[in-house]
C-alpha positions, 0 to 999 in steps of 0.5 A, a space after each residue: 140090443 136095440 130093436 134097430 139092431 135086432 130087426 137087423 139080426 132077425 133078417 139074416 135069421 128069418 133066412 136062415 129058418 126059411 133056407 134050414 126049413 128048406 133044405 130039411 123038408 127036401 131032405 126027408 122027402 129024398 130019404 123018407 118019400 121019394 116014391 111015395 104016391 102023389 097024395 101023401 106028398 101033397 099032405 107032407 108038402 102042405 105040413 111041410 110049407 106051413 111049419 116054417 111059420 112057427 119058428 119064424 113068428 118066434 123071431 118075429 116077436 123076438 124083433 118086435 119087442 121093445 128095448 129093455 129100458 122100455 119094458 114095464 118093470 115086473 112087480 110082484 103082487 102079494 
């Protein structure tokens, strides 16, 4: 895939990380913490809004990398 096409794909991707994260973090405080005190909300809230950013820098990478036919060919040393 050109890296056009893969930053075109990664768009709809990064979305759906960002929407999927979302949803499953308002999910586990409805089932987990919805009445828990206001301090552990703001710590699962600031875990929770940072955790996003691992998946998304895969896929970042993932969009950035050159084409196949422009990578270094690996060698073996030996």
């Amino acid at each position: 895939m050109s890296q056009s096409g893969r930053k075109f794909a990664g768009v709809f991707v990064l979305m759906g990380i960002v929407v999927a994260w979302a949803v499953g973090a308002t999910a586990i405080h409805d089932a987990l913490l919805a009445d828990a005190p206001g301090w552990l909300l703001i710590g699962y809230y600031a875990v929770a809004g940072l955790g996003w950013f691992l998946p998304a820098a895969v896929a970042i990478r993932w969009m950035l990398a050159p084409p196949a036919e422009k990578r270094p060919a690996k060698t073996e040393l030996g």
